[in-house]
C-alpha positions as a Markdown table, in Angstrom:
| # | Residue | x | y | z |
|---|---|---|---|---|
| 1 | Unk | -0.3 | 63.3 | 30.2 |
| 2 | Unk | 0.4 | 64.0 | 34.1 |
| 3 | Unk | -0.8 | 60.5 | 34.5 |
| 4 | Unk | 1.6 | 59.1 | 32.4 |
| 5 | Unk | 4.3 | 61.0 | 33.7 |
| 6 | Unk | 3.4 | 60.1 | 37.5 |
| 7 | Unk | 2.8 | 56.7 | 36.2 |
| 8 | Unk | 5.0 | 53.4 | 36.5 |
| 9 | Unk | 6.4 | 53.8 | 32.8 |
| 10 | Unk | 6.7 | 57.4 | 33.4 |
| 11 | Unk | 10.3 | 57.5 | 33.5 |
| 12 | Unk | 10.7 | 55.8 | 30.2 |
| 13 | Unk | 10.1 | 59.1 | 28.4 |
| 14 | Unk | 12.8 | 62.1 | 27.9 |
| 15 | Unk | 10.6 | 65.3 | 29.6 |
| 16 | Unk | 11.4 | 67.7 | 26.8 |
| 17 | Unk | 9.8 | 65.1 | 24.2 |
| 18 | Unk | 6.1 | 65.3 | 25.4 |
| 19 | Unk | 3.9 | 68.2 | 23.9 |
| 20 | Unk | 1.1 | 69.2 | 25.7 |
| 21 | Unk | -2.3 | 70.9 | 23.7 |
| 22 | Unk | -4.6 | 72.8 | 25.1 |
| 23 | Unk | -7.6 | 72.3 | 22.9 |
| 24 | Unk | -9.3 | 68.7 | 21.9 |
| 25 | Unk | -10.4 | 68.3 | 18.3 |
| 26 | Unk | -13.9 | 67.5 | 19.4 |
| 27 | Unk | -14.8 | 64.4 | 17.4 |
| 28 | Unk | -14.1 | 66.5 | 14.5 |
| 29 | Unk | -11.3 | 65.1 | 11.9 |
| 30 | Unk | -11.4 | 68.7 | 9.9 |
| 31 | Unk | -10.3 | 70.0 | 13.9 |
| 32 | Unk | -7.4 | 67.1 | 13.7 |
| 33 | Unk | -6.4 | 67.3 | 10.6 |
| 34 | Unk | -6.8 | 71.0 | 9.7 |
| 35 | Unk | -6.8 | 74.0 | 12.4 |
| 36 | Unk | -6.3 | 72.6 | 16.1 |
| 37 | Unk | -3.7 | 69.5 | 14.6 |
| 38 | Unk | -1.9 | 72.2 | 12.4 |
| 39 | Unk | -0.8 | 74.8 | 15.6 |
| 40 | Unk | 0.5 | 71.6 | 17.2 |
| 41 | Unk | 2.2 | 69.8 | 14.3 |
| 42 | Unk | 5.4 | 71.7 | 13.9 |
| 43 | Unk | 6.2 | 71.2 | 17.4 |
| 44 | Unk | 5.7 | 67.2 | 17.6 |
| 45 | Unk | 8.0 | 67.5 | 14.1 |
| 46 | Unk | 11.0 | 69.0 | 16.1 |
| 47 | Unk | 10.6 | 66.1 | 19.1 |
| 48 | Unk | 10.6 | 63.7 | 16.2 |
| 49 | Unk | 13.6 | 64.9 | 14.3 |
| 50 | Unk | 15.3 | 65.5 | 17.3 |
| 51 | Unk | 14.7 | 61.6 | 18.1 |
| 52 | Unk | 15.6 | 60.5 | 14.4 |
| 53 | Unk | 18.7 | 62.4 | 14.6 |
| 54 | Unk | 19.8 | 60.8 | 17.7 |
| 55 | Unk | 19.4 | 57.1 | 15.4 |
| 56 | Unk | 21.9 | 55.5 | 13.9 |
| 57 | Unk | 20.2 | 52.8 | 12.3 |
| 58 | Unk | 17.0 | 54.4 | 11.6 |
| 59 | Unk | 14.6 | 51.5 | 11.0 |
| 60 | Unk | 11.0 | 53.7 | 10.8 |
| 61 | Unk | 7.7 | 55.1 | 12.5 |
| 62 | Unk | 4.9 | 53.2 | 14.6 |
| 63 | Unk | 2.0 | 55.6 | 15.1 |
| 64 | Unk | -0.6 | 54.1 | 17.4 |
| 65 | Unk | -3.8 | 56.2 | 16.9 |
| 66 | Unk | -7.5 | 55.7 | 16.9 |
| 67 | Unk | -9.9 | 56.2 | 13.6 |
| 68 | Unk | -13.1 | 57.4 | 15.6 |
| 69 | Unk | -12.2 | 60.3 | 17.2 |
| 70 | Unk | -10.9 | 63.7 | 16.1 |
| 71 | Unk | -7.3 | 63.8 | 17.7 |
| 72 | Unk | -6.0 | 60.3 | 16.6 |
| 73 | Unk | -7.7 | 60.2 | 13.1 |
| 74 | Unk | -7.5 | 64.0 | 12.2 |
| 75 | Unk | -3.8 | 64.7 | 13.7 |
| 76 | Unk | -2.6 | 61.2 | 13.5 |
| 77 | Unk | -3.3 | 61.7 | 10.0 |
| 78 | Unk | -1.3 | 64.4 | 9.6 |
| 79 | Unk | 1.5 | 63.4 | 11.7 |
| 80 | Unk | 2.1 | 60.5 | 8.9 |
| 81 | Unk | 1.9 | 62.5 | 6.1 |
| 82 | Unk | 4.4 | 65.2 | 7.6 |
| 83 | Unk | 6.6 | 62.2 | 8.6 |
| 84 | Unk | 6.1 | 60.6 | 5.3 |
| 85 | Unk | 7.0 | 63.7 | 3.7 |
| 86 | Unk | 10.3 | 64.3 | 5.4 |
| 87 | Unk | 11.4 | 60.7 | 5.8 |
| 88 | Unk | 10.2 | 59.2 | 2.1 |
| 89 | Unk | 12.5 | 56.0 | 2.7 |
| 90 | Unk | 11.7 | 54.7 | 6.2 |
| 91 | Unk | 9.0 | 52.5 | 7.2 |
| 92 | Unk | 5.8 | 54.2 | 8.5 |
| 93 | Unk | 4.0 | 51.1 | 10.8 |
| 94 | Unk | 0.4 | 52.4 | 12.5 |
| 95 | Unk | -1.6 | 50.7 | 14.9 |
| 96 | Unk | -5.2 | 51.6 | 14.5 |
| 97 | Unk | -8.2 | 51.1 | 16.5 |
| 98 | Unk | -11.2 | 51.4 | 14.2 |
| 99 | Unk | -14.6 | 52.1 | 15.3 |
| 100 | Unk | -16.1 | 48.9 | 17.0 |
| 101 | Unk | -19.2 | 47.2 | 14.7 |
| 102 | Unk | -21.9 | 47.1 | 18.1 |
| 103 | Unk | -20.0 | 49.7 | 20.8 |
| 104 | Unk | -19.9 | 53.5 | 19.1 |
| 105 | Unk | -18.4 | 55.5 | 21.2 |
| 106 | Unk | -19.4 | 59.0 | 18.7 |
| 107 | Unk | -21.8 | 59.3 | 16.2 |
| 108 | Unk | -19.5 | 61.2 | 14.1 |
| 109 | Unk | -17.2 | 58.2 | 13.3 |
| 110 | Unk | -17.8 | 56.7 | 10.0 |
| 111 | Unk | -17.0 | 59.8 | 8.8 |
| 112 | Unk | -13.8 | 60.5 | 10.8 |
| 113 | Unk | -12.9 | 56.8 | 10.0 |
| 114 | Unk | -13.3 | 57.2 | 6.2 |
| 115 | Unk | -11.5 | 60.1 | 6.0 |
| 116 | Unk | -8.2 | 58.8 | 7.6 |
| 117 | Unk | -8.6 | 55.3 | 5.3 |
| 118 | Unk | -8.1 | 57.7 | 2.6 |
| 119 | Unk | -5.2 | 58.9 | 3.9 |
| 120 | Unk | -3.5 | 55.5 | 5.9 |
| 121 | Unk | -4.1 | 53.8 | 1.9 |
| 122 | Unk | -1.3 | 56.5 | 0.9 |
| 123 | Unk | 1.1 | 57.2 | 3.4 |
| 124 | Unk | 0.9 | 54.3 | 6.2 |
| 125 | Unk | 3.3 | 51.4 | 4.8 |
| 126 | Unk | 1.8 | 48.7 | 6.9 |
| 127 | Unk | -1.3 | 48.8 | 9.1 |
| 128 | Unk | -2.0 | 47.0 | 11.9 |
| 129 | Unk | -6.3 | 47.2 | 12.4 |
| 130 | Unk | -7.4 | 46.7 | 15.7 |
| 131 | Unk | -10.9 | 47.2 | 17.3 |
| 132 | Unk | -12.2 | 47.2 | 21.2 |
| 133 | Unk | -14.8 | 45.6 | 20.4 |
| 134 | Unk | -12.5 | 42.3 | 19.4 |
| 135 | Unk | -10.2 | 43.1 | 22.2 |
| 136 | Unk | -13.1 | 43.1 | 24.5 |
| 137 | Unk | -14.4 | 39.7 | 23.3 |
| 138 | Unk | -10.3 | 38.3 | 23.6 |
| 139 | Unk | -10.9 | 39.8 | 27.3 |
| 140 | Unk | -14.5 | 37.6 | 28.4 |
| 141 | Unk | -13.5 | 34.8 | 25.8 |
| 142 | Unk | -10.1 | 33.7 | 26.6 |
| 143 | Unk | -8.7 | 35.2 | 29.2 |
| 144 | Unk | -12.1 | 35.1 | 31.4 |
| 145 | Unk | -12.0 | 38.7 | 32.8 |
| 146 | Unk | -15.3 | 39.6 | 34.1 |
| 147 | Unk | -14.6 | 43.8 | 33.5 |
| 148 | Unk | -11.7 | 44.6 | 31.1 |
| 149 | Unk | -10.6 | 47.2 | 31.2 |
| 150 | Unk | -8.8 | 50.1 | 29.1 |
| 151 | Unk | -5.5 | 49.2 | 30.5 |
| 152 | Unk | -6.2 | 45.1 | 29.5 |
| 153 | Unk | -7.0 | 46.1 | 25.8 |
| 154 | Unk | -3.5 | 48.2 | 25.5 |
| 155 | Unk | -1.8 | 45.2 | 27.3 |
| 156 | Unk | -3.0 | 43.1 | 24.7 |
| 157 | Unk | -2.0 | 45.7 | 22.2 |
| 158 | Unk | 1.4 | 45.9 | 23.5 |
| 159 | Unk | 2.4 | 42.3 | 23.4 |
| 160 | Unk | 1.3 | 42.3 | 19.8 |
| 161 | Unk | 3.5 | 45.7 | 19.3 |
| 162 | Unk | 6.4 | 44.2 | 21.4 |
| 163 | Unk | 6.2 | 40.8 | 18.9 |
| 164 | Unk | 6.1 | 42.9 | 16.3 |
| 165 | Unk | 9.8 | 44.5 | 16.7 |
| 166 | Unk | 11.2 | 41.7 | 18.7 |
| 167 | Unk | 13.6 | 41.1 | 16.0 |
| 168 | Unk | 14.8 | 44.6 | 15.9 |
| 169 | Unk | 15.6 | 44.7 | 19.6 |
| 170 | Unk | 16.9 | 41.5 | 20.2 |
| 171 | Unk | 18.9 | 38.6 | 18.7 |
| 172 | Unk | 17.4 | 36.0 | 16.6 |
| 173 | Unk | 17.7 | 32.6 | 14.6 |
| 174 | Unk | 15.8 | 34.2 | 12.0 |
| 175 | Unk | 15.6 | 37.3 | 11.7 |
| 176 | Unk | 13.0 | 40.2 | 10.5 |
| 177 | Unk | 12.6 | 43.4 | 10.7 |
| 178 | Unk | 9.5 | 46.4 | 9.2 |
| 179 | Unk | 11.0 | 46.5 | 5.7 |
| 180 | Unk | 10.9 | 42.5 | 5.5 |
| 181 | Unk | 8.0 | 41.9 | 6.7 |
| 182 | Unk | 6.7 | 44.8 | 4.4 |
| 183 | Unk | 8.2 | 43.0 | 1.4 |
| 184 | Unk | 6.5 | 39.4 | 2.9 |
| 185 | Unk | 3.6 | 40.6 | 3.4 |
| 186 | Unk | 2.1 | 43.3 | 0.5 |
| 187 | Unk | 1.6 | 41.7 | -2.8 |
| 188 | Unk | 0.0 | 45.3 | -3.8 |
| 189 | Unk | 0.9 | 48.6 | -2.6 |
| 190 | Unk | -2.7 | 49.2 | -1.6 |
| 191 | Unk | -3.5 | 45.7 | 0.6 |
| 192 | Unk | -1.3 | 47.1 | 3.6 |
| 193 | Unk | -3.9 | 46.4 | 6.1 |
| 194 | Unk | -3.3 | 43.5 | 8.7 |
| 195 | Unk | -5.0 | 41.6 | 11.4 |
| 196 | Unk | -2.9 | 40.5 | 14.3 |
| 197 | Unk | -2.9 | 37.9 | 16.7 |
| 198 | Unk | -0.5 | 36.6 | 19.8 |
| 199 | Unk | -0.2 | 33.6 | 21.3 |
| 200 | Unk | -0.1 | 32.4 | 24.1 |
| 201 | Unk | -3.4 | 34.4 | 25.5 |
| 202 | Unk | -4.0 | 33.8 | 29.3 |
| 203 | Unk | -4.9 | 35.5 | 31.5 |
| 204 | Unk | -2.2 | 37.5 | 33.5 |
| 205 | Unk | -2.3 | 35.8 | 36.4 |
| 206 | Unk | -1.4 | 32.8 | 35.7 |
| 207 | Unk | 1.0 | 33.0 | 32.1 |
| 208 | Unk | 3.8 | 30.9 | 34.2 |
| 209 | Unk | 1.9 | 27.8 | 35.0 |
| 210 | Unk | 1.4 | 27.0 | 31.2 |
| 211 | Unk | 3.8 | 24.0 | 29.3 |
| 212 | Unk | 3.6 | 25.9 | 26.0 |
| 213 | Unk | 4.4 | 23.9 | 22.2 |
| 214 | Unk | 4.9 | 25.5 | 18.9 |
| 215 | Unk | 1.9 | 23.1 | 17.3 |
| 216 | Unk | 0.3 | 24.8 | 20.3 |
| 217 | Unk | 1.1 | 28.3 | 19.9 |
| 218 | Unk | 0.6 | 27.8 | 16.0 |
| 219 | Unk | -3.1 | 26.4 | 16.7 |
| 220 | Unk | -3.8 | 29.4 | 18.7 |
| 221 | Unk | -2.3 | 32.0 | 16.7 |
| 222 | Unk | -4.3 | 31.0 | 13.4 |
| 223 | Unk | -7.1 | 31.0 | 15.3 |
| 224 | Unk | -10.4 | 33.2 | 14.6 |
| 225 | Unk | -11.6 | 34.3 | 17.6 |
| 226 | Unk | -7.3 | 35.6 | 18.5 |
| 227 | Unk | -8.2 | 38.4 | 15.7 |
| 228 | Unk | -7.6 | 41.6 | 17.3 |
| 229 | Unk | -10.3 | 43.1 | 14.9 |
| 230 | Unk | -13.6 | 42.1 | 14.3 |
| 231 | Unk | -13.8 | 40.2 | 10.5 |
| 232 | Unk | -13.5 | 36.9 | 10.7 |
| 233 | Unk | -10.5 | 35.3 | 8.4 |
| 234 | Unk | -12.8 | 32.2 | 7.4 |
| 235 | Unk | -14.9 | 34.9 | 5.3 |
| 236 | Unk | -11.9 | 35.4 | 3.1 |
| 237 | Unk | -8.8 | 34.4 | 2.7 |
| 238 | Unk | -5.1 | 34.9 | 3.2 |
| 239 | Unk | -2.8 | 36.5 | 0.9 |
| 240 | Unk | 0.0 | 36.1 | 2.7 |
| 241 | Unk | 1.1 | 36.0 | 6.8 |
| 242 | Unk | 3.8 | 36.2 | 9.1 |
| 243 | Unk | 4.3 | 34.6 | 12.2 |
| 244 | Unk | 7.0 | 35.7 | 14.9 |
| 245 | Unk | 8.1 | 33.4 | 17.3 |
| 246 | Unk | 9.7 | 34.2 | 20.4 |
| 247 | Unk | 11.9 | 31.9 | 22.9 |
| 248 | Unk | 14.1 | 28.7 | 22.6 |
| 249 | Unk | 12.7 | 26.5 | 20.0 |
| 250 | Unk | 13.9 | 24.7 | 16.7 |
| 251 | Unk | 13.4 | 26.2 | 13.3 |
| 252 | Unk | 12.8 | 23.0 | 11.7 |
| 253 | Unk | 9.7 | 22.4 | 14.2 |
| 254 | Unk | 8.3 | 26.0 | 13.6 |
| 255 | Unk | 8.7 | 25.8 | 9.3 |
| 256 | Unk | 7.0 | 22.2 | 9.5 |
| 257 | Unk | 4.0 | 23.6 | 11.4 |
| 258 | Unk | 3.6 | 26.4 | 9.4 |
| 259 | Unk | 3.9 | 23.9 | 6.0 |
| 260 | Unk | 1.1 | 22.2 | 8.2 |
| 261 | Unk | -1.4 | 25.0 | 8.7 |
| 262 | Unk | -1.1 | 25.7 | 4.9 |
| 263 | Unk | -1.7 | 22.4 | 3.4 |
| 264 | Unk | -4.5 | 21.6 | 6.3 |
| 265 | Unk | -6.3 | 25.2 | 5.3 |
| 266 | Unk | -5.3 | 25.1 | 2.1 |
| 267 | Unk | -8.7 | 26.8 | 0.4 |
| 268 | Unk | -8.1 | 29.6 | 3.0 |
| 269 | Unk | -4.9 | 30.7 | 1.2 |
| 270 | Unk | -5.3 | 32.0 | -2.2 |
| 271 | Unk | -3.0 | 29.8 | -4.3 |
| 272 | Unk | -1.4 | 32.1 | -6.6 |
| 273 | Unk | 1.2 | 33.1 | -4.0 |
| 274 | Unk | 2.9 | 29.7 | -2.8 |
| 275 | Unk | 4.3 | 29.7 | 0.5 |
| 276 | Unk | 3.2 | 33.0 | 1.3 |
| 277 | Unk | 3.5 | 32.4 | 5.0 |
| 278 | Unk | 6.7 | 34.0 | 6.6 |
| 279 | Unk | 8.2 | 32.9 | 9.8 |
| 280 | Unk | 10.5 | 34.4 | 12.1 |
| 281 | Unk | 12.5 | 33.5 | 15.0 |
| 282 | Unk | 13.7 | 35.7 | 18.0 |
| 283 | Unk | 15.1 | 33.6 | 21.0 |
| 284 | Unk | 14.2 | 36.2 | 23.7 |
| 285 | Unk | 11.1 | 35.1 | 24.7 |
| 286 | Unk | 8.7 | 38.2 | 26.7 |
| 287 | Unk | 8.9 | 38.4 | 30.0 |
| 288 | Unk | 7.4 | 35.8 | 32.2 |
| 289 | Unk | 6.8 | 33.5 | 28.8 |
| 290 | Unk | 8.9 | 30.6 | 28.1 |
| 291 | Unk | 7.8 | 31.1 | 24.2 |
| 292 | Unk | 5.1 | 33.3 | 22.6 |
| 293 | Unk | 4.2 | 33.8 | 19.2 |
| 294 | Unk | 3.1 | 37.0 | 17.3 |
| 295 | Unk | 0.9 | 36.6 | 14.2 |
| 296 | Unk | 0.2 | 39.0 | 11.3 |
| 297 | Unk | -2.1 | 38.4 | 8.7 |
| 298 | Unk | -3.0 | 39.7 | 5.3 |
| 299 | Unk | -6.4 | 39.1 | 4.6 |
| 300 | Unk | -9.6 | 39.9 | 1.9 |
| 301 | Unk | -11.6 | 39.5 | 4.7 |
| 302 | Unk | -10.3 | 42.6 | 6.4 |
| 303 | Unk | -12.9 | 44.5 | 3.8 |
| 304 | Unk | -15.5 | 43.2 | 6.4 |
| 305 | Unk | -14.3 | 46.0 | 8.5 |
| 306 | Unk | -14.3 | 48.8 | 5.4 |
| 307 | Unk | -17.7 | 47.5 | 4.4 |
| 308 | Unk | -19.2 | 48.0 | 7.6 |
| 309 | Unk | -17.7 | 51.8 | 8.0 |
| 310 | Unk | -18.6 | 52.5 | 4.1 |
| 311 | Unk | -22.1 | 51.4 | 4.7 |
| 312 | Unk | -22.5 | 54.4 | 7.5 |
| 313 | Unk | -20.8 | 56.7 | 6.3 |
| 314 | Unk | -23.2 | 56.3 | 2.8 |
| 315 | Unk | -26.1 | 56.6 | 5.3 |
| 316 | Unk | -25.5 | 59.5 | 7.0 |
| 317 | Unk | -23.4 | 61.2 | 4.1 |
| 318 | Unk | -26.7 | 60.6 | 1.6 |
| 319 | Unk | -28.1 | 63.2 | 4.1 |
| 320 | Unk | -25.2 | 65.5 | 5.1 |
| 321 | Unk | -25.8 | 64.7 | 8.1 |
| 322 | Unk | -23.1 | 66.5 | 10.5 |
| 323 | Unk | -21.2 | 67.9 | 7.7 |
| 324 | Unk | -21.4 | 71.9 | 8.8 |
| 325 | Unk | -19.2 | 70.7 | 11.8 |
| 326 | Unk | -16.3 | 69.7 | 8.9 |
| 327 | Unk | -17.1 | 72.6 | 6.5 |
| 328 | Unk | -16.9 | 75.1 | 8.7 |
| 329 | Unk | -13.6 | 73.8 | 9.4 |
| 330 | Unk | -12.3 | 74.4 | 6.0 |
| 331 | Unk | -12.9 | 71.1 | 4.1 |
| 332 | Unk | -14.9 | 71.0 | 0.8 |
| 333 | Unk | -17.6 | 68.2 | 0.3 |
| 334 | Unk | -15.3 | 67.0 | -2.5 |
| 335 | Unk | -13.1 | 65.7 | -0.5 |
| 336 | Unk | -16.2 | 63.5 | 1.5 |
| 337 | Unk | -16.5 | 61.7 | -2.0 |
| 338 | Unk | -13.2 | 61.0 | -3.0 |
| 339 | Unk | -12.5 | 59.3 | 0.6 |
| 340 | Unk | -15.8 | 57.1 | 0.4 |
| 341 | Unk | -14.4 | 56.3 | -3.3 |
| 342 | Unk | -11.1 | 55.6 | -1.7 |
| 343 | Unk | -12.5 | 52.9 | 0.4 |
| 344 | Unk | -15.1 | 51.5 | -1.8 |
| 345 | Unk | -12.5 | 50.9 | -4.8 |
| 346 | Unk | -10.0 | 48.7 | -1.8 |
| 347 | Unk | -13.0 | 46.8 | -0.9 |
| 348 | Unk | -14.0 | 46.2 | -4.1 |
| 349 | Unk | -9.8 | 44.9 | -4.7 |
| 350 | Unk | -9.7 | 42.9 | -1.7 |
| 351 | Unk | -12.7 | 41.4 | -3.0 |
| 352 | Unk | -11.7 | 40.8 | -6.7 |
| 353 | Unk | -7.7 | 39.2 | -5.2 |
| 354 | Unk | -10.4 | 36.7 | -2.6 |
| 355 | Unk | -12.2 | 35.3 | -6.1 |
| 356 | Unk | -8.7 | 35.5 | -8.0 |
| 357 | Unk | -8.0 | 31.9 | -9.0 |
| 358 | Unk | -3.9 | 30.9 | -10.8 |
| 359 | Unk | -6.2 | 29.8 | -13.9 |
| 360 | Unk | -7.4 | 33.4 | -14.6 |
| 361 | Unk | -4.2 | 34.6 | -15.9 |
| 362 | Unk | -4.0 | 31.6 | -18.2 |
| 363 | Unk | -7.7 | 32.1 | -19.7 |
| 364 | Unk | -6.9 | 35.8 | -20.2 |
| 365 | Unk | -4.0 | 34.9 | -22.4 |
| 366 | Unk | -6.1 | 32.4 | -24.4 |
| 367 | Unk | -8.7 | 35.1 | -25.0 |
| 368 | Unk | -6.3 | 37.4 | -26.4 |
| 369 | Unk | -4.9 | 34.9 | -28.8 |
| 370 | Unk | -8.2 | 33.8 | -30.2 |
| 371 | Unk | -9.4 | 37.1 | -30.8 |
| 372 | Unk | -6.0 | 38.2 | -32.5 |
């Protein structure tokens, strides 16, 4: 926290609204969620009414919190259902760094990861999923940094936060804001989780010297290996998808190359949504870019991530393994097996919207009359 303050951005914050803890929550979600997050909670409610209060357009919430630990999964938690609970009608937006597939940083974290799916599916509204271990690759891959480190992942973060709410901060040919993009993007309540992308990705060096394009910025955007979390959207495919663009450019140019991307991919896009790719236009580009674009997808093949997570949490869970560190805290076993259900059944729906086909609706129908 000192570092913060002391730190280049630390006059951005008001004093009074940082709120200091002195325990950690150990690893341990029950800790978060439970007994060290519920001493602290009431006191991060006040900074946040106090900061809601002082709005006069009040537009919502973006948590940014990690799923592996104790603090960001078990508190975090918490934090959104309090906020949820107190502010029903605004947006709730979270930014959530799952546990990597290879890199683990605790042992504990399937479980801490499953429990705050179970709560993100009911009180998050949208859900950005990020992971290091995709930010990492981003790092070597693209932007050919030999050690990356923490501070590269959150920049790459940031500019997909800052692309996010461009629209809210600054004028625009085409506006967008959380609420629209929430309507755009979430054909079912549940399927609120997103991978995101930005465009253009170098290194930060040397952003100036590139001539960027919007076919250019659109070929990167879509592309796989710009996911900031590690499935991989050829393994499924996209229910719907925004793209932000940022700087001087025409609308026509950006709608044709987004018609372009869908009818080029078309088997990627499930066709029972037409046009189900959004676009937005800010003209303030981010600093030191001429033009950048933000992308945010909706994808089945996001379950790749859930999977993975379900798969060891069953594996230790079979065994109990670790679970006196979470009972002890309080929490029943019961509440271990509705969270693993929790996940299994939203794989199990991203997976049944990927083999969804238009004609399924119509052979239902058909069914039904014949045996009438």
């Amino acid at each position: 926290m000192d570092s913060v303050r002391s730190g280049p951005f630390g006059q951005i914050f008001r004093p009074d609204n940082f709120v200091f803890g002195q325990s950690g929550a150990g690893n341990n979600w029950a800790k978060g969620h439970y007994t060290e997050g519920a001493e602290l909670i009431d006191s991060v409610l006040d900074v946040v009414r106090k900061e809601a209060e002082n709005c006069d357009c009040l537009q919502g919430f973006q948590v940014c919190h990690s799923l592996g630990g104790g603090t960001g999964s078990g508190m975090g938690t918490l934090l959104i259902s309090k906020i949820r609970e107190e502010y029903p009608d605004r947006m709730m937006l979270t930014f959530s760094v799952f546990p990597s597939p290879k890199v683990s940083d605790t042992v504990v974290e399937p479980y801490n990861a499953t429990l705050s799916v179970h709560q993100l599916v009911e009180n998050a509204d949208e859900c950005m999923v990020l992971d290091n271990e995709a930010l990492y690759d981003i790092c070597f891959r693209t932007l050919k940094l030999a050690t990356p480190t923490f501070g590269d992942l959150n920049h790459l973060i940031s500019a997909t936060m800052s692309g996010v709410t461009c629209c809210l901060r600054f004028p625009g040919q085409l506006n967008s804001d959380l609420r629209k993009l929430a309507v755009n993007l979430i054909p079912f309540p549940r399927l609120h989780f997103f991978m995101v992308g930005f465009a253009p990705l170098t290194s930060r060096g040397s952003q100036q010297y590139r001539a960027l394009t919007v076919p250019e910025l659109t070929q990167q955007m879509w592309d796989a290996k710009n996911m900031m979390c590690a499935a991989d959207p050829r393994h499924g495919r996209y229910l719907t998808a925004s793209a932000m663009f940022r700087g001087k450019m025409s609308t026509k140019e950006v709608d044709e190359q987004m018609i372009n991307v869908q009818n080029k991919n078309s088997s990627y896009f499930v066709e029972w949504i037409p046009n189900n790719v959004k676009s937005s236009v800010c003209d303030i580009p981010p600093k030191g870019l001429k033009m950048a674009s933000t992308f945010i997808g909706n994808s089945t093949s996001i379950q790749e991530m859930f999977r993975r997570v379900s798969e060891q949490f069953t594996a230790m869970f079979r065994r109990k393994a670790f679970l006196h560190w979470y009972t002890g805290e309080g929490m029943d076993e019961m509440e271990f097996t509705e969270a693993e259900s929790n996940m299994n059944d939203l794989v199990a729906e991203y997976q049944q919207y990927q083999d969804a086909t238009a004609d399924d609706e119509e052979y239902e129908e058909e069914e039904e009359d014949i045996g009438a």
